[in-house]
GUDO-508734 format. One record per residue (C-alpha): residue number from 1; x, y, z. Coordinates in steps of 0.02 Angstrom, whole numbers, padded with zeros to 5 digits. Layout:
! GUDO-508734
   k   east  north     up
 NUM      X      Y      Z
...
! end
This chain:
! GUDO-508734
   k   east  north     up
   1  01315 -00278  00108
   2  01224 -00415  00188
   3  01203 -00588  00107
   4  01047 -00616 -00009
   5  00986 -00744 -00140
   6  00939 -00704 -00320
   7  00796 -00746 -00423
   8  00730 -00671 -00588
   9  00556 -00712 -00641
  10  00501 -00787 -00793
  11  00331 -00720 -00788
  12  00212 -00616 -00693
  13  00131 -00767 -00603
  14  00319 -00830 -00539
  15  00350 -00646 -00474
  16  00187 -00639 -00387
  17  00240 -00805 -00281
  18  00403 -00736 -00250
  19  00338 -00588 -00182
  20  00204 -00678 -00069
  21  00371 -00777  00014
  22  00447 -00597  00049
  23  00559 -00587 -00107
  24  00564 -00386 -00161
  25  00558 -00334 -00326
  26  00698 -00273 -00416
  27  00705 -00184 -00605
  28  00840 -00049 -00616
  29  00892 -00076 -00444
  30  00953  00125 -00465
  31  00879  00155 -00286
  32  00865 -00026 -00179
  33  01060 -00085 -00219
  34  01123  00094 -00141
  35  01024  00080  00008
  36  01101 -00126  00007
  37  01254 -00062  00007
  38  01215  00067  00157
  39  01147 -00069  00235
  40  00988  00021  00274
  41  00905 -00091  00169
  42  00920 -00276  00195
  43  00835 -00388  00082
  44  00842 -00575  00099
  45  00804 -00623 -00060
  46  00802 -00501 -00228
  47  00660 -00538 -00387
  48  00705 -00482 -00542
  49  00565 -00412 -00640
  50  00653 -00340 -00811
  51  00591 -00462 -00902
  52  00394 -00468 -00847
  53  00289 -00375 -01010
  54  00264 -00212 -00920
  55  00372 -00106 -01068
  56  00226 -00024 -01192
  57  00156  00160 -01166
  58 -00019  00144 -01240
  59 -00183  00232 -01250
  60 -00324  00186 -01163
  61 -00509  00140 -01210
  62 -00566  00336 -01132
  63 -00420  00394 -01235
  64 -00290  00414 -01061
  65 -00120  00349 -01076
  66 -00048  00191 -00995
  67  00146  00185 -00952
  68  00199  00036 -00900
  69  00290 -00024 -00764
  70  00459 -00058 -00828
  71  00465  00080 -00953
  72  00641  00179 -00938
  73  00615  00343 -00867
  74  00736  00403 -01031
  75  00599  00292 -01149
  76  00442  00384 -01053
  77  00551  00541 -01071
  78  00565  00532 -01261
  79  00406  00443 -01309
  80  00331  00555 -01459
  81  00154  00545 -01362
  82  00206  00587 -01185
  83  00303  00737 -01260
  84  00155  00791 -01359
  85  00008  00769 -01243
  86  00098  00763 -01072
  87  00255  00868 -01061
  88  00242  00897 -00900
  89  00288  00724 -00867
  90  00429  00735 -01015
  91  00501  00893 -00918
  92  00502  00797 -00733
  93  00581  00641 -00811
  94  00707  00723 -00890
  95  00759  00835 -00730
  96  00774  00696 -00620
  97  00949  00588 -00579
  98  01097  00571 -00730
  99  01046  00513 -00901
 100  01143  00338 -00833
 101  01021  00332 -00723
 102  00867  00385 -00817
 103  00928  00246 -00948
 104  00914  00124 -00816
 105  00774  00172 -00689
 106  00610  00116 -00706
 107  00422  00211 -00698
 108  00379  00083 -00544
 109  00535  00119 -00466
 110  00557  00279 -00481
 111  00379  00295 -00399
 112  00432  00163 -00252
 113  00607  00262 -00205
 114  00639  00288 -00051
 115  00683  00476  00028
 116  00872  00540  00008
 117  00843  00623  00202
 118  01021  00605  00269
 119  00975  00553  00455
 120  00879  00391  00360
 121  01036  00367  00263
 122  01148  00351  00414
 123  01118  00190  00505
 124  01191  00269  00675
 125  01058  00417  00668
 126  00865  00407  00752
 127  00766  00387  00608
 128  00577  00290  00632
 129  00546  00270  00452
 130  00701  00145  00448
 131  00683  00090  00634
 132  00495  00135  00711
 133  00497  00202  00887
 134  00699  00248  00855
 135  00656  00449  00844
 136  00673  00567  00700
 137  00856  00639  00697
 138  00825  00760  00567
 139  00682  00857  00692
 140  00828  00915  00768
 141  00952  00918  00638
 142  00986  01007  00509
 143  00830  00997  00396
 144  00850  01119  00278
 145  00785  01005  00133
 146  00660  00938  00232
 147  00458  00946  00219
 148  00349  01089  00260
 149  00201  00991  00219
 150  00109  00847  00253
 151  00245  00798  00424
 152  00224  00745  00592
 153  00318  00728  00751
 154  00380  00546  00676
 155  00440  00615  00513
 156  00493  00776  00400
 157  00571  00694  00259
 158  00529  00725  00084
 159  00474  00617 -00073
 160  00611  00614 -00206
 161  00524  00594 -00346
 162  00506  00715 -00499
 163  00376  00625 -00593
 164  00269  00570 -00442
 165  00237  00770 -00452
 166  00179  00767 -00614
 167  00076  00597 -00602
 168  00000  00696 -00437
 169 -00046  00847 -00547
 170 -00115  00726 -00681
 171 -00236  00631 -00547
 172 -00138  00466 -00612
 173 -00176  00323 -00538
 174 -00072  00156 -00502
 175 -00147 -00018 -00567
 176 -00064 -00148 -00466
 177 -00088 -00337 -00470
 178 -00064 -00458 -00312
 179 -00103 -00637 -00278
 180 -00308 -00587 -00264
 181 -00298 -00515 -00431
 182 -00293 -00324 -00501
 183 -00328 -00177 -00433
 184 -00309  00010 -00480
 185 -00280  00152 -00344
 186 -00274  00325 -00356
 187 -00084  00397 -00353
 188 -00131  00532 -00209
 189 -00195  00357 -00104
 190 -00027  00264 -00160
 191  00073  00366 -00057
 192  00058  00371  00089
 193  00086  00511  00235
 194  00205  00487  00361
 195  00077  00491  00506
 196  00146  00387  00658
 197  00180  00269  00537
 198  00312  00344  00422
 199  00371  00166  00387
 200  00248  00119  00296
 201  00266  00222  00112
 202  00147  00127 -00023
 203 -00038  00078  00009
 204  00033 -00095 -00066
 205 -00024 -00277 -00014
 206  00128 -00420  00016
 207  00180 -00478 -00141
 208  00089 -00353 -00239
 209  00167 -00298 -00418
 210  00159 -00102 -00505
 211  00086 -00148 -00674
 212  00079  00008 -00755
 213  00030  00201 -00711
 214 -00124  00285 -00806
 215 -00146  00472 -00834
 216 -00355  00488 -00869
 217 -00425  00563 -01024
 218 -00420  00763 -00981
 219 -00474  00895 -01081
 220 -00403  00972 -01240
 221 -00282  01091 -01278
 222 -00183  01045 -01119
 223 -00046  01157 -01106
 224  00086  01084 -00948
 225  00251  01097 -00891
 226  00376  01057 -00753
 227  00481  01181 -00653
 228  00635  01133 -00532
 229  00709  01240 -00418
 230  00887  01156 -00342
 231  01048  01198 -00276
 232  01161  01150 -00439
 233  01079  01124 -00601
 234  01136  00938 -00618
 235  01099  00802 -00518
 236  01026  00866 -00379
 237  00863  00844 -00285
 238  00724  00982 -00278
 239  00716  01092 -00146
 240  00560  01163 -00220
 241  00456  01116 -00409
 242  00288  01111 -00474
 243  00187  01059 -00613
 244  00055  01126 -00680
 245 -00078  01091 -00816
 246 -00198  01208 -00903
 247 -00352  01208 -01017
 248 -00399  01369 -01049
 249 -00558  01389 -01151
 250 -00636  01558 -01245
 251 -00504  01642 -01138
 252 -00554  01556 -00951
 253 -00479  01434 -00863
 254 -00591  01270 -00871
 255 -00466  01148 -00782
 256 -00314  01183 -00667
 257 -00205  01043 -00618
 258 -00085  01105 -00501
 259  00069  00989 -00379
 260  00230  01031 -00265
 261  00370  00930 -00234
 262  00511  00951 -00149
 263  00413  01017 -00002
 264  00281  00887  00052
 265  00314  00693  00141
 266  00243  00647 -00030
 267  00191  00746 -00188
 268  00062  00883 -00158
 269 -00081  00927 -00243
 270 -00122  01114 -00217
 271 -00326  01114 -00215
 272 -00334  01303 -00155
 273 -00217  01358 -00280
 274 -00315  01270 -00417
 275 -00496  01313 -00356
 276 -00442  01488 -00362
 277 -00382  01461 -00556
 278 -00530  01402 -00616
 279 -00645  01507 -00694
 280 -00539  01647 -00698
 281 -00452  01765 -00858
 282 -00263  01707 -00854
 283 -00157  01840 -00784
 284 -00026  01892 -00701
 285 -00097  01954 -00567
 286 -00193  01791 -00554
 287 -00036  01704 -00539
 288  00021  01789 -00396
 289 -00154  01789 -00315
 290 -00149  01610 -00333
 291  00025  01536 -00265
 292 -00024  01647 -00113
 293 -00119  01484 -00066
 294  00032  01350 -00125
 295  00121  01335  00058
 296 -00049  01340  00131
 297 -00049  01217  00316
 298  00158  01204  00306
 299  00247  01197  00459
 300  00424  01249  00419
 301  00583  01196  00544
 302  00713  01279  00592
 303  00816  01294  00428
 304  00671  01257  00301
 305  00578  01417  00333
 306  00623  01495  00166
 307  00551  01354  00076
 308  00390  01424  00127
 309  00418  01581  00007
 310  00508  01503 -00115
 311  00350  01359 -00143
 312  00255  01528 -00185
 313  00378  01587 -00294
 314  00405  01432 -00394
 315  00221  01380 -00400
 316  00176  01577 -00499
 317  00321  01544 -00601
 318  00278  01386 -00694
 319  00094  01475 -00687
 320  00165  01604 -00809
 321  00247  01479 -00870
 322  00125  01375 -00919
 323 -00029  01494 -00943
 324  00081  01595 -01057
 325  00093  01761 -00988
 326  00225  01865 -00902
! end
């Protein structure tokens, strides 16, 4: 690990400044002192955020729901009106990492991880998302838990997250706050595409702060859920889920919210999979009809060519699932 100073801010206006010098912010640090160690990550100087006022999951004037920044992915998790109203973000929370971790993690970091793509990872491997113009290693490699969606020739690897999924489903969007003030942008803007830029991950301004993450006001009943598929049922990284959220109305589906992860360069909304939901009688054979469209545009390597299938698979699962047929 390289040398670095430490600072921990008092306040939200003393971690804006230190974040306009270059200082990066630091809550959990679950995900930024692992890549430290690796060296892949070398920060000169760390802020510490934990004690800024970004803790309270509240309700919003159009009757939404607000998580804050530093909430513990194990508070968010358990909190009696996420559970109620949201379990699809419950369900994500609570399949991601070790309950250590999901103690300590926050919302806004778990958001701002980086990918767990091996050739990034290994400082002696191509890799242009840690070193632009350097190659991608894993193009070449083996990339069986890499993307089938949303890549390019400068990058296949995947977003980690589990609750970016769900908060993609959900339409959430991310209210940030810099040294020009606040601003709130939609999560499928937040993050970005890999592009010839795969460097560059967050639509974020220097020094700017994650204040909180807001679900909107959607209709009610709102049934949801979050499905997983992985190699070993602890501890492990998706190589396929998908959330979905219902309202079904006088038997017909009024709203479809449907996301993948585990396949795309960042969370993916499925818009042909929902646009063929709504309107329609829930059934099984709509299911099936309808995850027909969830690899839609994927460009599979060489030894990710089953996640194609298996995105189908998982995405009319949680359907039934969710929609509450078999």
């Amino acid at each position: 690990m390289y040398p670095f100073t430490f600072t921990k801010a008092s306040d939200t206006t003393a971690a804006l400044n230190a974040g306009q010098r270059g200082g990066r912010y630091i809550a959990g640090g679950t995900t930024l002192i692992d890549l430290m160690r690796e060296t892949v990550e070398r920060p000169e100087t760390l802020v510490d955020i934990s004690a800024l006022p970004l803790r309270e999951v509240t309700v919003t004037e159009r009757g939404g729901l607000r998580i804050g920044a530093l909430v513990r992915m194990a508070e968010a998790a358990a909190h009696p009106r996420i559970r109620v109203t949201h379990p699809v973000i419950s369900e994500a929370l609570e399949l991601s990492a070790s309950a250590q971790l999901r103690n300590m993690a926050t919302i806004g970091g778990n958001i701002m991880q980086r990918t767990r793509c091996t050739y990034f990872r290994d400082v002696t491997a191509a890799c242009n998302k840690r070193e632009p113009g350097s190659g991608c290693a894993a193009r070449g490699g083996f990339n069986r838990t890499h993307a089938i969606l949303g890549t390019s020739e400068s990058c296949v690897a995947t977003h980690p997250s589990d609750v970016a999924v769900a908060f993609a489903a959900l339409e959430a969007s991310v209210r940030l706050l810099g040294p020009h003030g606040a601003r709130s942008i939609p999560f499928a803007d937040f993050l970005l595409r890999p592009g010839s830029t795969p460097n560059r991950e967050q639509a974020l301004h220097q020094g700017e702060l994650i204040t909180a993450v807001e679900i909107p006001a959607l209709p009610r009943p709102l049934k949801s859920g979050y499905l997983k598929v992985r190699d070993r049922q602890s501890y492990e990284f998706a190589l396929t889920s998908a959330a979905v959220a219902l309202h079904v109305r006088g038997g017909v589906i009024q709203e479809a919210k449907v996301a993948a992860g585990g396949v795309g360069t960042v969370p993916w909304k499925l818009p042909a999979v929902e646009k063929h939901l709504i309107g329609e009688r829930p059934s099984p054979a709509l299911w099936a009809e309808a995850a027909k469209h969830a690899a839609d545009g994927a460009r599979p390597l060489e030894h990710n060519r089953f996640k194609v299938e298996l995105l189908k698979r998982t995405v009319e699962r949680q359907l039934r699932i969710v929609g509450g047929t078999k």
